[in-house]
C-alpha positions in Angstrom: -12.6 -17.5 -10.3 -14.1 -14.1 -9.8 -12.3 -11.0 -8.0 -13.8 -7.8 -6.8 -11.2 -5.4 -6.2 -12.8 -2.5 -3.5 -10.9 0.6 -4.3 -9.3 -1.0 -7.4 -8.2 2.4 -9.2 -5.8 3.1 -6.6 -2.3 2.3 -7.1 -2.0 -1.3 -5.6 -5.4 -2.1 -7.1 -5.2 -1.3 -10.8 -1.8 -3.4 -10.8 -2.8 -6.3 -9.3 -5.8 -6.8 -11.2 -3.3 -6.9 -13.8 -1.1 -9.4 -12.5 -3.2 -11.9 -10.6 -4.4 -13.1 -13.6 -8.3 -13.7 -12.6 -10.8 -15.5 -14.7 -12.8 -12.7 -14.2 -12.5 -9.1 -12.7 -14.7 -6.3 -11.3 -13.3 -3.0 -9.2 -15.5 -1.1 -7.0 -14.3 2.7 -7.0 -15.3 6.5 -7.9 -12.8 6.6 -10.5 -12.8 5.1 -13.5 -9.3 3.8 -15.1 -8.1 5.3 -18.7 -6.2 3.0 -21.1 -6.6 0.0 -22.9 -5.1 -2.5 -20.3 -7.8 -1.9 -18.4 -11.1 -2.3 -20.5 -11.4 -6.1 -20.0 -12.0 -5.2 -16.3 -15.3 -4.4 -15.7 -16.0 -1.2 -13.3 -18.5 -0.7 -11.1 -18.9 3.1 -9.5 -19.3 3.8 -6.2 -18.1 4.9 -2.7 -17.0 2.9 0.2 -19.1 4.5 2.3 -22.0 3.4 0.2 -22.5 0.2 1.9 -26.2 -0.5 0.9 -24.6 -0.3 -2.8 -21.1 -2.0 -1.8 -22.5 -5.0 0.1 -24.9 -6.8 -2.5 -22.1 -7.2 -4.4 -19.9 -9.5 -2.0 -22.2 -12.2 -3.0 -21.1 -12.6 -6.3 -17.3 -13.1 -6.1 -14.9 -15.9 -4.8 -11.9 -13.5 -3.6 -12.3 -9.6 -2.3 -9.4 -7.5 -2.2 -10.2 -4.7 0.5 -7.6 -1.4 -1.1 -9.5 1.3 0.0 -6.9 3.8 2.3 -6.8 7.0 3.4 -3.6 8.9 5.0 -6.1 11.4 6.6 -5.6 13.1 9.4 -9.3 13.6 9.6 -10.4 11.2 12.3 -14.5 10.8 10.4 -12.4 10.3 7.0 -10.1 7.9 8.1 -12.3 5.4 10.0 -14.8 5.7 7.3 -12.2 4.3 4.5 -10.4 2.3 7.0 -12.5 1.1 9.5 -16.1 1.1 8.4 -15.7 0.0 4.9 -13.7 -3.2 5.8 -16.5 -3.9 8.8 -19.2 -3.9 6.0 -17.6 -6.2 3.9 -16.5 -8.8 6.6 -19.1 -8.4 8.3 -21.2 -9.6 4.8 -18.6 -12.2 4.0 -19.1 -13.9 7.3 -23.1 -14.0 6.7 -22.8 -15.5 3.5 -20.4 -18.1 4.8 -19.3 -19.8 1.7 -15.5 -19.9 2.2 -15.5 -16.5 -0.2 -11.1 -15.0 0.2 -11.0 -12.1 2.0 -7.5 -9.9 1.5 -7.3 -6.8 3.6 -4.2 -4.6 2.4 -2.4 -3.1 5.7 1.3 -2.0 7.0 3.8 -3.5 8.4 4.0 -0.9 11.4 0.4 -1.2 12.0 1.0 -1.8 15.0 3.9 0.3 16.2 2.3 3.7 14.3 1.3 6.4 16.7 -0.6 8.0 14.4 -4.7 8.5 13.3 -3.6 6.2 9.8 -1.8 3.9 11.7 -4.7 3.6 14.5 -7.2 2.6 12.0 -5.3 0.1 10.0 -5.4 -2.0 13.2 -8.8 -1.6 13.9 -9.2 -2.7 10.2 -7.2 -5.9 10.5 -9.7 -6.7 13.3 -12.5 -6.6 11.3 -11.1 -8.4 8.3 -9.7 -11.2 10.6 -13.0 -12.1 11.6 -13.3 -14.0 8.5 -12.1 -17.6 8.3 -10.8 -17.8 5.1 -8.9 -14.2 5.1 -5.5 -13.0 4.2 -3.7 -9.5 5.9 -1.3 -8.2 3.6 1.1 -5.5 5.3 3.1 -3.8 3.0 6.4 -2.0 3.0 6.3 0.9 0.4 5.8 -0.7 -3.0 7.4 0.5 -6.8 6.7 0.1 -10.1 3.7 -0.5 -12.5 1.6 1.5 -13.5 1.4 4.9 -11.9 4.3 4.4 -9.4 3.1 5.4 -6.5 6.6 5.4 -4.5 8.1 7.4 -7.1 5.5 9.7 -7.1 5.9 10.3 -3.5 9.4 11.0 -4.0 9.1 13.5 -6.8 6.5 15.2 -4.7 8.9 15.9 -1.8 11.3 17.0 -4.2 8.6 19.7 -5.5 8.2 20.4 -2.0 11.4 21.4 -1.1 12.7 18.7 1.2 16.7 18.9 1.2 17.1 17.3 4.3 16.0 13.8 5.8 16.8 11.7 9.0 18.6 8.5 7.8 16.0 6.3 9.8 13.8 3.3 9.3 14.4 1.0 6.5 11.7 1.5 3.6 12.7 -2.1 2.5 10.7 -1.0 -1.2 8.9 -4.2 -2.9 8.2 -4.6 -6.5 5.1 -4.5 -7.4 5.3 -8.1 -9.1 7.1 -9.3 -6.3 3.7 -8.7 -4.3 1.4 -10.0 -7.1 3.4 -13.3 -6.8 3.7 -13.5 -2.8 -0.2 -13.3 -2.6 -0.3 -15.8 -5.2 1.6 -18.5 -3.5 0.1 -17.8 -0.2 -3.1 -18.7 -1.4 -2.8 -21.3 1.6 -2.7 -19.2 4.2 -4.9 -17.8 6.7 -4.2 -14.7 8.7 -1.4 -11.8 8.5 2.0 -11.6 6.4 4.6 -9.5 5.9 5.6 -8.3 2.5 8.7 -6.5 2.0 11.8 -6.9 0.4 15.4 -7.7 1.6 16.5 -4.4 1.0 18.1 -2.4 4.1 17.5 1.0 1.9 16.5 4.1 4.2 13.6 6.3 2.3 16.8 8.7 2.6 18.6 6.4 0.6 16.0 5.9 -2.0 15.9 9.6 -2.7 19.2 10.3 -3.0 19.0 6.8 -5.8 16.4 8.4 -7.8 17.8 12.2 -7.7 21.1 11.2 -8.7 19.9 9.3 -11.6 17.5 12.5 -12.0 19.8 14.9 -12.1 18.4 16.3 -8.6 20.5 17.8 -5.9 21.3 15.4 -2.5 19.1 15.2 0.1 21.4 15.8 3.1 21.3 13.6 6.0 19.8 14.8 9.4 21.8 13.1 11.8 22.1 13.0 15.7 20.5 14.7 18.3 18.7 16.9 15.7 17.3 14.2 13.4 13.6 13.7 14.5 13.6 18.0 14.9 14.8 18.3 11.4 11.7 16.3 11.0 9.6 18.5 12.8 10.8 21.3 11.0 9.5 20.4 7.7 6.3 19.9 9.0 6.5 23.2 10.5 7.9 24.4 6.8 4.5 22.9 5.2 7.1 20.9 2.7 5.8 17.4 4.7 2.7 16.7 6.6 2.9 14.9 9.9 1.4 12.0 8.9 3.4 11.3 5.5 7.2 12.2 7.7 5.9 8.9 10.3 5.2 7.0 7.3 8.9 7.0 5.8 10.6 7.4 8.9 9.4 4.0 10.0 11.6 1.0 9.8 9.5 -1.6 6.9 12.3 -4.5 7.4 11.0 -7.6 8.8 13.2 -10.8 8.1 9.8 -13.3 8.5 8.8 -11.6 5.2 6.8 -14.0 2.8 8.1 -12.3 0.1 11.6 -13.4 1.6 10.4 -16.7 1.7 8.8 -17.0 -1.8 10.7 -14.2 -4.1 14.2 -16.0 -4.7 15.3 -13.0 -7.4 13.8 -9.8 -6.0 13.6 -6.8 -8.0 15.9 -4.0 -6.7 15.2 -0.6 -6.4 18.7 0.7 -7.2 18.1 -1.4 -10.4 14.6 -0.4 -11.5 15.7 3.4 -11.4 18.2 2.8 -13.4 16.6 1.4 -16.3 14.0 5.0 -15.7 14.5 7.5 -18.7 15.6 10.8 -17.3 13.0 13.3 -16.6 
């Protein structure tokens, strides 16, 4: 079996092509990934935007993994990594018609976001559920791997000067095998799933986990009345933007989760961090 990975250098991209264990692998991206774990993957350079270079290509592989996302709060940047990108694609998959896997990488709060990112997500699962034989993957916030993203997002806040957080939403954070594996065994399955973990963590809480194993100080609660404006006030304070404070202050928990259903021994957060060396 063959697997193009669109936007494969990203964070979700470079470790699943790792994990899913392809025959063969391409990734369509700008970037091109360092280190040796990534040579047997073949990469081919280009922009999502570039769809008379993007869209020959569907014709040669069995599964497409749509990972191209922007957070923009630029309304032309966001639809074109969000929207247009994924159009192109199904739209080519559907022409071809040859029963090619189509997995389009979403949220779970697609559709309860008020925001530009949130918006174009949905419109993105549209297009990709056009195809028969398609899979939506909406994710809570994912760990570990390579590069972790999730921890990466929390340092940055650190470096940013957040000491203060509203104890709201649950982040429910999945490993990044635990996803690998969930796709694998829905490889039956046609249309949306959820994928997050059983964890009732708080992105609070999984802050205040990292920096205590970090040596960091506490990120106090916001609580009350004057959670949401304590939100509003680091946006004001440049230490969050607008659309990143949505993003973790939405609740990720969804009990019909696949991964629920197929991960019997879940990797924890609480645990991963602890086996982290020390900054």
């Amino acid at each position: 079996m063959k697997a193009l990975f669109i936007g494969g250098s990203g964070y979700i991209g470079r470790n699943l092509m790792l994990l899913m264990g392809h025959e063969e692998t391409d990734y369509y991206s700008r970037h091109k990934l360092e280190g040796k774990e990534f040579e047997k993957f073949n990469w081919i350079e280009g922009d999502v935007s570039d769809h008379e270079k993007l869209v020959p290509l569907i014709k040669n592989y069995d599964t497409i993994y749509y990972l191209s996302n922007s957070y923009s709060a630029n309304e032309d940047e966001a639809m074109k990594v969000n929207v247009f990108g994924i159009k192109a694609v199904a739209n080519e998959v559907k022409r071809i018609d040859k029963n090619q896997r189509l997995i389009y990488f979403s949220s779970i709060n697609v559709h309860y976001g008020k925001n530009e990112y949130f918006r174009t997500r949905r419109t993105g699962e549209d297009n990709a559920s056009l195809v028969k034989n398609h899979l939506i993957v909406r994710l809570s916030f994912v760990f570990g791997g390579h590069n972790d993203s999730f921890i990466n997002l929390i340092n940055q806040l650190y470096s940013k000067g957040v000491d203060r957080l509203p104890r709201e939403g649950r982040a429910s954070p999945t490993h990044i095998e635990d996803i690998a594996e969930t796709i694998k065994k829905s490889s039956g399955i046609t249309g949306a799933i959820y994928a997050n973990s059983s964890s009732q963590l708080t992105f609070l809480d999984c802050m205040n986990i990292y920096g205590k194993k970090m040596g960091k100080p506490e990120i106090k609660e916001a609580g009350g009345i004057l959670s949401r404006h304590a939100g509003e006030k680091l946006v004001e304070e440049g230490k969050i933007d607008k659309i990143t404070l949505d993003r973790i202050l939405e609740d990720y928990f969804r009990e019909a989760s696949s991964v629920i259903r197929f991960i019997k021994d879940q990797k924890k957060f609480e645990d991963y961090v602890q086996n982290l060396p020390k900054a």
